[in-house]
N, C-alpha and C positions, 0 to 999 in steps of 0.2 A: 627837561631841557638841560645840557649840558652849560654848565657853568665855566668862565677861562680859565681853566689851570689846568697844568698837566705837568706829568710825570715822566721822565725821560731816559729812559735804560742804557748801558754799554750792553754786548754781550757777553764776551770773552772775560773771565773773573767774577762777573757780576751774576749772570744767569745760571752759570755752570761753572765747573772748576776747571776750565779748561786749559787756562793759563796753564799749571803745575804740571798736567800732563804732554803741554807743551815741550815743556822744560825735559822731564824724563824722556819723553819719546823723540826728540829732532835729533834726529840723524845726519840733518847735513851740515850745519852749524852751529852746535850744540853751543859752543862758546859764548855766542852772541844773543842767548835766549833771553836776559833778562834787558839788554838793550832797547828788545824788540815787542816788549809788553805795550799792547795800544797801539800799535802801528801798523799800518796796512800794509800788503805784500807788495805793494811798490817802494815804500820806502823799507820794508827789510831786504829788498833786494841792492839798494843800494846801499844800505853800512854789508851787506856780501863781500859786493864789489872792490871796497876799502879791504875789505880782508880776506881779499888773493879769490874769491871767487871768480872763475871766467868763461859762463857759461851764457846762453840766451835766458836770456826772461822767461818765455814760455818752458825750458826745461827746469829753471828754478820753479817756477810756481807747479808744475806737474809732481815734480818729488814731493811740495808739500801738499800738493791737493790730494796725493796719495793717503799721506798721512792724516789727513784732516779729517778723512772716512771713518778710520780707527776713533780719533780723538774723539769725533762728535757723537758718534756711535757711545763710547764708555764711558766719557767724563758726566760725574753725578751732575745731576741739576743742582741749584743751592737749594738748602732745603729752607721749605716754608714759601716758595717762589708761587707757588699755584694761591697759596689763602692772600699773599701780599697782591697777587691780584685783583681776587675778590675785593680785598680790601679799599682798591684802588677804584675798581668800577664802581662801585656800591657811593664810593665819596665823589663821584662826576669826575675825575678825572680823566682826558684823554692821554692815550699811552702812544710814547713814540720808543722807538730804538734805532741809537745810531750805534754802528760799530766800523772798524775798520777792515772786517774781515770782508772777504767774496759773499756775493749774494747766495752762492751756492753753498757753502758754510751756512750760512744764517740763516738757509732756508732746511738744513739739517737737525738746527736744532728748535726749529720753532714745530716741526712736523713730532718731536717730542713733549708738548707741550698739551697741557689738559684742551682748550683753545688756541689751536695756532693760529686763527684769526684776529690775533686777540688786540694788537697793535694799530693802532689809526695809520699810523706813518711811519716807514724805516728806509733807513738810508743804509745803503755801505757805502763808506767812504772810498774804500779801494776800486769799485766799481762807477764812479763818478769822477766829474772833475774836480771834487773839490778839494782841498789841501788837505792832509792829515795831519791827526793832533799832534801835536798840540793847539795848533789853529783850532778856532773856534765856530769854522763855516760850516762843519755839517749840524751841530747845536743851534745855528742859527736857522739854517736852511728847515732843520726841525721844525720847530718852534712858528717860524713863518706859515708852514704846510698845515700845523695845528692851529693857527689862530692865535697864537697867544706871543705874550710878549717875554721877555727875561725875567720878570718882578712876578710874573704868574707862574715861571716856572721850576720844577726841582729835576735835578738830574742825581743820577746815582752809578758812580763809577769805581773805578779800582786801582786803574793805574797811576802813574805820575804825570805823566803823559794828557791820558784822559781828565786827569783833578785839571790841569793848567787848562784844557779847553774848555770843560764845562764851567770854570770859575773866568775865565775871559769870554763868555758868551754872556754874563752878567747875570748867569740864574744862580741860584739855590743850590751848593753843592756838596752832598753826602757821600764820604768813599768806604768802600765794606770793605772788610781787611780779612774776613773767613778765609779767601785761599791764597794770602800773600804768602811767595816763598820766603824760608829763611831770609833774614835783615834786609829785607825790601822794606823803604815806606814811599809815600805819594803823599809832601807836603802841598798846604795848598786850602785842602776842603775846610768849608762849612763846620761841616760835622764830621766825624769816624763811629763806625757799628763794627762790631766783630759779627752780628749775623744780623736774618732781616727781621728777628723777632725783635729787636732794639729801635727798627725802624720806628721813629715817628709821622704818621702822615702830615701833622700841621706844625712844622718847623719855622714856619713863616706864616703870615697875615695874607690868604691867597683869597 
């Protein structure tokens, strides 16, 4: 029988490095990459907007859905991602992932994945109504769909962005810094890992 606690994933940074390859490969607003770390393609369309972009939605998000093929396709998974699984089912944890990305992204990289079924519950933010992080509605909206509460739960994120929503959701928050670009940080978390071999499972009394 499954016990309340659970453990709550980002994708983008967290799963894979894809952040970085972000960075290298956006060809249409290269400038504005590190702005847009954690945030869904609705609101990177609108800091675009602010900077002289003047195109429709649908033709922004095609250019990077283009691109998103390549990324999800190349960028390494983090490594040790599969045993911190195991690790995770084996301790009764139910596993959700929120991210900000298209479902269709997120379902790119989970089709990567030893177990792509592997997740109880996932949200994309940008494919919902709910506000992107920083807010802390799809952590919550999480957490709700899982049964558990903020005090049973840990999240593990990457950005700045993602540290301020998963630390305003009131759970448990760890940010992995393995594929931070140059002088990025994401004050905020819990805790910081440079990779998930550092991870701790009982960070808290869950």
């Amino acid at each position: 029988m499954l016990t309340n606690k659970a453990f709550i994933f980002d994708m983008d940074g967290v799963m894979l490095d894809s952040e970085s390859y972000w960075q290298k490969e956006n060809r249409i607003f290269p400038e504005i990459s590190k702005q847009t770390m954690g945030q869904s393609m609705k609101n990177i369309y609108q800091i675009a907007l602010k900077h002289g972009y003047n195109h429709p939605y649908a033709q922004f998000f095609k250019a990077y859905d283009q691109q998103a093929v390549k990324i999800y396709s190349r960028a390494p998974l983090t490594s040790n991602l599969p045993q911190l699984f195991q690790k995770l089912i084996k301790a009764h944890f139910r596993l959700g992932l929120v991210s900000a990305s298209p479902i269709k992204w997120i379902n790119y990289v989970l089709a990567r994945l030893p177990q792509p079924n592997i997740f109880n519950v996932i949200i994309s933010i940008n494919d919902s109504d709910l506000p992107s992080k920083p807010a802390p509605d799809g952590y919550l909206e999480a957490m709700k769909q899982l049964h558990v509460n903020p005090a049973e739960t840990i999240i593990l994120e990457d950005s700045g962005y993602g540290v301020q929503s998963a630390k305003a959701s009131g759970a448990y928050t760890i940010c992995l810094t393995e594929h931070w670009p140059k002088n990025y940080s994401a004050p905020g978390a819990d805790r910081y890992i440079k990779n998930l071999v550092q991870l701790n499972l009982n960070p808290i009394q869950l």
